[in-house]
C-alpha positions in Angstrom: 1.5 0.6 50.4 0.9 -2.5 52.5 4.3 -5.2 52.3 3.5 -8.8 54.1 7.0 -10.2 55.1 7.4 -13.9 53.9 10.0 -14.9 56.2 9.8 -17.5 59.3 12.4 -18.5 61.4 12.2 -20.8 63.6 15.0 -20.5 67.0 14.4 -23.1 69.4 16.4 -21.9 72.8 17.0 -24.0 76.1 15.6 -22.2 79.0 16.0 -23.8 83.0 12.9 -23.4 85.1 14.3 -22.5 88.3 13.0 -24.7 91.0 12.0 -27.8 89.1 14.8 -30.1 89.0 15.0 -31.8 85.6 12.5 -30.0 83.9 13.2 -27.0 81.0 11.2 -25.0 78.9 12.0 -24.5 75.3 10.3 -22.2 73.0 9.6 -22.8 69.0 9.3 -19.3 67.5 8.7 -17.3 64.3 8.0 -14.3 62.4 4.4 -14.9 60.7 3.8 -11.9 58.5 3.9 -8.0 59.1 2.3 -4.7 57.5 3.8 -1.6 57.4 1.5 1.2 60.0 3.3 4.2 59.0 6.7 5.5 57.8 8.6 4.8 61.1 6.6 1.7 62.2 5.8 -2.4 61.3 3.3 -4.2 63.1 4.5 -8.0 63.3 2.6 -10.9 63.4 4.4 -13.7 65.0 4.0 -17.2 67.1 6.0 -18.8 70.3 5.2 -22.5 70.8 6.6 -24.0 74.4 8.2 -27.3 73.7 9.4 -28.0 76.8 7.8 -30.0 80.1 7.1 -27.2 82.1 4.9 -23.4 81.6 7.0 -20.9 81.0 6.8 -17.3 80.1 8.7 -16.1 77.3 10.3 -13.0 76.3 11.2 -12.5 73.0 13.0 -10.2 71.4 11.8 -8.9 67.4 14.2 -7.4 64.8 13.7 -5.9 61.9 15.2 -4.1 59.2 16.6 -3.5 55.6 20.3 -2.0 54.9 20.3 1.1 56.5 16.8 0.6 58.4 16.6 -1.3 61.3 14.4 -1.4 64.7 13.4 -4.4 67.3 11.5 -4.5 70.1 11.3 -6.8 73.7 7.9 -8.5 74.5 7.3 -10.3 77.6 4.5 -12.7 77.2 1.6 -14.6 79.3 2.7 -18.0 80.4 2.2 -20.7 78.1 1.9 -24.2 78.9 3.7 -27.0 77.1 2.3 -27.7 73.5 0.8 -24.3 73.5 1.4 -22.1 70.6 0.9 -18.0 71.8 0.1 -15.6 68.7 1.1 -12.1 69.3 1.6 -9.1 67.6 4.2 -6.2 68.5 4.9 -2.6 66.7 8.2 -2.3 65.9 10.1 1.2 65.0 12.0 1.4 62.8 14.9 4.0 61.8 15.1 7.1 59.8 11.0 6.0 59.1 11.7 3.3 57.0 9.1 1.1 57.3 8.5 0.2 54.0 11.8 -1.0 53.2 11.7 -3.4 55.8 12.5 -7.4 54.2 13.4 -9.0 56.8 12.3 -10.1 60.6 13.7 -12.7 63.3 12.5 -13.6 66.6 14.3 -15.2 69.8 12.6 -16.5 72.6 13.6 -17.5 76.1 
């Protein structure tokens, strides 16, 4: 059974680039779908726009789960200039292998 999450969340966080004085990078972000790979893993579809003035390389940081399920994961990402928009997907485990009860996914950037 294949299960496409419908959520997006968008969390816009404040991020300092060291060196530049002034300048920041902030990131846009948000779950875009996922599919269930097996019982103890979701594969997630999601996006990371930089709105900020300066490139920056985000990490973000996926969670998932449904009552007593829950998993997330850490991603370090390629630099993205401002105005970009990264797609990226991650695999995410998820407890006692359920996967397919999964409803819910957020994502934080910085």
């Amino acid at each position: 059974m294949t299960r496409t999450m419908k959520l997006m969340l968008a969390v816009p966080l404040l991020v300092l680039a060291a060196g530049c004085s002034g300048a920041s990078t902030t990131y846009k972000s948000q779950v875009v779908g996922s599919v269930v790979v097996n019982p103890a893993t979701i594969t997630v579809l999601a996006s990371v726009t930089n709105t900020g003035d300066v490139d920056g390389e985000p990490t973000c940081t996926i969670s998932a789960g449904s009552g007593a399920y829950h998993g997330f994961d850490v991603f370090d990402l390629q630099s993205v200039a401002p105005g970009e928009t990264f797609k990226f997907k991650g695999d995410i485990t998820i407890e006692n292998e359920g996967a397919r009860y999964v409803d819910d996914a957020t994502i934080e950037c910085e």
